[in-house]
C-alpha positions in Angstrom: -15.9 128.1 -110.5 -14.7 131.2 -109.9 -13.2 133.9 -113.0 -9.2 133.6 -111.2 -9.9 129.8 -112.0 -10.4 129.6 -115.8 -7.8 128.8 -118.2 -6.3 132.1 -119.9 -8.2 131.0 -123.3 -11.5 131.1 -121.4 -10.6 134.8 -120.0 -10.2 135.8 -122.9 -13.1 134.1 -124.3 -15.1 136.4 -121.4 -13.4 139.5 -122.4 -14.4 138.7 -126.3 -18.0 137.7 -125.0 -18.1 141.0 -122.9 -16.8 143.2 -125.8 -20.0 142.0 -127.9 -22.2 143.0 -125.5 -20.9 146.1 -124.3 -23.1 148.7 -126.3 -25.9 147.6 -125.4 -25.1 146.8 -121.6 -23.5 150.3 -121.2 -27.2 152.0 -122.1 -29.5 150.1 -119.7 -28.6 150.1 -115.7 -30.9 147.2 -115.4 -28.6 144.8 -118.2 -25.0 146.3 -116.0 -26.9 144.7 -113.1 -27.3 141.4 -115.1 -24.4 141.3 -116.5 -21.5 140.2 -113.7 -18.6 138.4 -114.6 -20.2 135.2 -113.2 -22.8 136.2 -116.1 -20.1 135.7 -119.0 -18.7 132.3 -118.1 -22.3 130.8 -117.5 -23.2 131.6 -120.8 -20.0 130.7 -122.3 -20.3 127.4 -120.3 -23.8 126.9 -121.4 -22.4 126.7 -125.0 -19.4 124.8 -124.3 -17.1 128.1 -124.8 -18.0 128.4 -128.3 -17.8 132.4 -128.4 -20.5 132.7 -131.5 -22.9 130.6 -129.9 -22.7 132.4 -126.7 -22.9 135.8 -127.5 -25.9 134.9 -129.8 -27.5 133.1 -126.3 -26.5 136.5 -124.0 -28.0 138.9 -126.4 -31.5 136.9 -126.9 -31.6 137.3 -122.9 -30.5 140.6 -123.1 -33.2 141.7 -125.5 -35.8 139.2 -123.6 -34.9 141.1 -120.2 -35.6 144.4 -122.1 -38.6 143.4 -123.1 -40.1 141.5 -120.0 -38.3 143.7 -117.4 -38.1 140.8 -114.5 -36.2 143.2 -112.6 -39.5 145.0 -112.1 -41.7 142.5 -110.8 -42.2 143.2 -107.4 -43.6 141.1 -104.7 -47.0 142.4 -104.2 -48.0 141.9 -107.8 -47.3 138.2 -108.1 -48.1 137.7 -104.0 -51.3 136.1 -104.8 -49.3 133.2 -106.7 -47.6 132.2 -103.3 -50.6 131.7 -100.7 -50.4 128.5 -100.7 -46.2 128.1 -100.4 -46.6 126.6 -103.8 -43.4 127.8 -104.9 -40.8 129.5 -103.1 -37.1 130.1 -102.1 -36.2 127.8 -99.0 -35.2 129.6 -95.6 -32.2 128.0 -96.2 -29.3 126.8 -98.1 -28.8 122.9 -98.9 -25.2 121.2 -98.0 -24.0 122.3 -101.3 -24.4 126.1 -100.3 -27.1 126.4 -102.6 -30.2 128.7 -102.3 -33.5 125.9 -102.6 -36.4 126.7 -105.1 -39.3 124.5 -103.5 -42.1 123.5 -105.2 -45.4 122.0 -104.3 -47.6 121.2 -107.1 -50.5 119.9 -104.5 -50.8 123.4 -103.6 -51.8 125.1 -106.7 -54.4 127.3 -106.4 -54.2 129.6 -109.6 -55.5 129.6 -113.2 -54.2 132.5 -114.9 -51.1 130.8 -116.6 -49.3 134.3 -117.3 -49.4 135.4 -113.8 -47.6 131.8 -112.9 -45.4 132.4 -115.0 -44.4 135.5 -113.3 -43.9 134.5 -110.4 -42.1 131.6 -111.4 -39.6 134.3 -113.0 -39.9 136.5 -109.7 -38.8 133.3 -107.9 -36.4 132.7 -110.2 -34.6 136.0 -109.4 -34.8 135.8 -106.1 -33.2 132.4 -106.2 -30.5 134.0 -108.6 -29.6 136.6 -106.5 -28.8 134.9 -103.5 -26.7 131.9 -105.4 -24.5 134.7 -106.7 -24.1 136.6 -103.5 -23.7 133.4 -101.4 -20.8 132.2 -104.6 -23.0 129.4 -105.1 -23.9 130.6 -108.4 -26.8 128.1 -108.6 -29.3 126.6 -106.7 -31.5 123.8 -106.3 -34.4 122.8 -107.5 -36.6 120.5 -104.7 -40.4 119.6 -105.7 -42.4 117.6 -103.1 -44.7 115.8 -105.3 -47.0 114.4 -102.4 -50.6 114.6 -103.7 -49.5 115.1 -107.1 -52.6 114.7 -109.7 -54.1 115.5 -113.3 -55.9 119.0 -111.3 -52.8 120.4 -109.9 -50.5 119.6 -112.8 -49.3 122.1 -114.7 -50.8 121.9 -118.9 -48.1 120.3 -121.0 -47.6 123.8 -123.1 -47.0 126.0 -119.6 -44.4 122.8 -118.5 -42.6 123.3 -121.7 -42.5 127.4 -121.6 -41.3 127.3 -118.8 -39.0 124.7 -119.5 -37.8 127.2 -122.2 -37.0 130.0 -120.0 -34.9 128.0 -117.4 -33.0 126.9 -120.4 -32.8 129.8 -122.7 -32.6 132.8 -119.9 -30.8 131.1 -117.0 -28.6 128.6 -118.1 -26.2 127.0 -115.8 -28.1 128.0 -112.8 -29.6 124.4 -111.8 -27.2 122.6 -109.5 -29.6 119.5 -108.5 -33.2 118.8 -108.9 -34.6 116.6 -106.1 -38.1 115.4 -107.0 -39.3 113.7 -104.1 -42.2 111.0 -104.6 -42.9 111.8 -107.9 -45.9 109.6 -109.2 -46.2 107.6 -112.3 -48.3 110.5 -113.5 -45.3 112.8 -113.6 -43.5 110.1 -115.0 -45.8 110.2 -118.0 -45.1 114.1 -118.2 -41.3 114.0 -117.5 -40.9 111.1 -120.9 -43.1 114.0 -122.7 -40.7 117.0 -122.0 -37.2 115.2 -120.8 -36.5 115.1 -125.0 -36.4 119.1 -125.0 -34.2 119.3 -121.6 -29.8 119.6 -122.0 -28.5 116.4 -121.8 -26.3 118.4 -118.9 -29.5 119.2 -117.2 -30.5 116.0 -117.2 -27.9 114.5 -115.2 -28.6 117.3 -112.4 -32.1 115.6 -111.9 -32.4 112.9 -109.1 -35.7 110.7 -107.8 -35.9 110.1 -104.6 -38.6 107.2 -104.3 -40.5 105.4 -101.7 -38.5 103.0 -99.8 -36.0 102.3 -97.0 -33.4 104.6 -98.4 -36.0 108.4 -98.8 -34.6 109.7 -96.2 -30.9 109.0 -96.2 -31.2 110.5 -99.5 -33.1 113.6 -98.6 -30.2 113.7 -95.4 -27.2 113.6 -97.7 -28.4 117.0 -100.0 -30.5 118.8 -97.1 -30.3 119.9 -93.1 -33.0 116.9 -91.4 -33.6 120.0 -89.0 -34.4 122.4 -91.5 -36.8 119.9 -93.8 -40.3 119.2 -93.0 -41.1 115.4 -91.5 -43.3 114.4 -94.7 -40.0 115.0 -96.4 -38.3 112.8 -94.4 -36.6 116.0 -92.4 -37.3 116.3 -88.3 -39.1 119.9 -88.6 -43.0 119.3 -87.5 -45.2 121.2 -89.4 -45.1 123.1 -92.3 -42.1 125.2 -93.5 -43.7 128.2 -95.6 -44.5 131.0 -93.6 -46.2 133.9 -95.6 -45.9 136.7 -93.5 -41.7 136.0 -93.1 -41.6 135.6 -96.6 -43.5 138.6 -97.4 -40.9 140.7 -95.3 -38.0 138.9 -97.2 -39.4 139.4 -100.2 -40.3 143.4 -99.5 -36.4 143.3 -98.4 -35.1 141.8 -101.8 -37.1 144.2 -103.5 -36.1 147.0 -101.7 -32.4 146.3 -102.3 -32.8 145.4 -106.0 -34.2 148.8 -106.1 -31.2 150.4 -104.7 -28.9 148.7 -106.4 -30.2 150.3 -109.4 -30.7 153.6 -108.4 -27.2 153.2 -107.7 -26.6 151.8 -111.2 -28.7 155.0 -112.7 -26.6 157.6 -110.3 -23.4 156.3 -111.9 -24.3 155.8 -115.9 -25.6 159.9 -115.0 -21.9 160.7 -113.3 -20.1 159.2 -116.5 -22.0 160.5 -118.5 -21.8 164.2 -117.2 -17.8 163.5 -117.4 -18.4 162.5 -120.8 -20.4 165.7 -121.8 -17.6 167.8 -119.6 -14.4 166.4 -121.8 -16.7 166.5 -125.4 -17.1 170.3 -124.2 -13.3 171.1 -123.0 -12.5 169.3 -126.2 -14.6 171.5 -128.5 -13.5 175.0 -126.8 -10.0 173.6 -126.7 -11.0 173.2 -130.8 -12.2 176.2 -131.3 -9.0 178.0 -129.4 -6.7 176.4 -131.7 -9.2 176.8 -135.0 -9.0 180.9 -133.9 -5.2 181.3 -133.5 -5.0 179.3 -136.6 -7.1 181.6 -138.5 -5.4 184.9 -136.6 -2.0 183.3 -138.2 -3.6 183.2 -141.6 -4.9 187.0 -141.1 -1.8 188.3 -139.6 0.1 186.7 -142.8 
């Protein structure tokens, strides 16, 4: 859904939302780079239009952006995270348009829990990014849970955090989640955390399970040529390639980078005009303050 296609209350329901933001936007070039007009309606969507509830959910992100900067995570400091092609954005979209964030538990191959957190966020971006430049909006979430097990499963507390941040920091970006395989151990984890998860969300979350129908599932969501063969797809081998993704990634944060230089350059420019008019208006002032006194002397 596109802004031209919401009612005239919801416009003005994004106008409203914007207003209450707009302070604290205008001062920070990385929160104007956030803040699109597809920004507004998720939000406002994510809280079923109620403006209050919305505006309370925007600034918590806000202030959570400020503090964690994920527009500054660059590539080379969460690199490590992604040797194995544990998680990653897809080399291509799925038949819905979206970007794809793939995940492979099997492949863990970390410990520190805050650095896989930031790359999850990293990814998250990344993913982000392209669904809004490709009008997707969102993408989807595909986890390959071949060779799933208790020493590649994420602890219970990091499932929920990050849990958390999908919900709390970017709501309606999750268009389908297509867990592929999952074992009864997941199972076991997804009855534990499925109570804290948007009833919303939850409808977005398909199984596709063992059985004659895997890959006409897999086939109706994702390009056969384009997904690996244990997936059910016709591509031999293995998908994740780290040097291609290292250059894509140097390229996204290269133009993330620009874009808010750019951002920077202009918030300057305005505020330069700004300064300019606050000083033609004080000298224009202090004209009229003198001719008013030289009346008062001539008198």
């Amino acid at each position: 859904m596109t802004v031209s296609d919401l009612t005239d209350h919801e416009q003005l329901l994004v106008k409203q939302l914007k207003a209450e933001v707009a302070a604290i936007v205008a001062q920070h070039a990385c929160l104007k780079q956030f803040c699109n007009e597809h920004t507004y309606v998720r939000y406002l969507r994510a809280r079923g239009w109620n403006l209050h509830k919305a505006s309370r959910m925007l600034k918590t992100t806000l202030e959570w952006r400020l503090d964690y900067k994920p527009h500054l995570i660059k590539w080379e400091e969460v690199k490590s995270e992604s040797l194995s092609g544990k998680l990653w954005v897809y080399h291509v979209l799925d038949k819905a348009g979206r970007p794809i964030v793939f995940m492979r538990p099997r492949n863990q191959n970390t410990k520190e829990t805050d650095m896989q957190i930031r790359h999850l966020i990293y990814t998250l971006e990344v993913a982000s990014r392209l669904a809004d430049k490709s009008g997707a909006g969102k993408f989807t979430w595909l986890l390959d849970f071949n060779g799933y097990s208790l020493t590649n499963a994420p602890p219970l507390k990091v499932s929920l955090h990050c849990n958390s941040i999908l919900a709390n920091h970017y709501p309606e970006r999750l268009g389908l989640a297509c867990c592929y395989h999952a074992p009864m151990l997941f199972s076991m984890t997804w009855k534990a955390v499925q109570p804290f998860i948007d009833p919303v969300t939850k409808e977005k979350i398909v199984f596709v399970d063992k059985g004659g129908h895997e890959n006409a599932q897999m086939a109706a969501r994702f390009d056969p040529d384009q997904l690996e063969q244990c997936m059910g797809g016709n591509m031999p081998g293995i998908a994740y390639d780290q040097d291609k993704y290292t250059d894509k990634m140097h390229e996204h944060d290269k133009a993330v980078a620009a874009e808010l230089e750019q951002l920077r350059l202009q918030m300057a420019a305005e505020a330069a005009v700004g300064d300019h008019h606050v000083a033609a208006e004080n000298a224009i002032q202090g004209i009229m303050e003198g001719v008013e006194q030289l009346k008062v002397t001539v008198n």
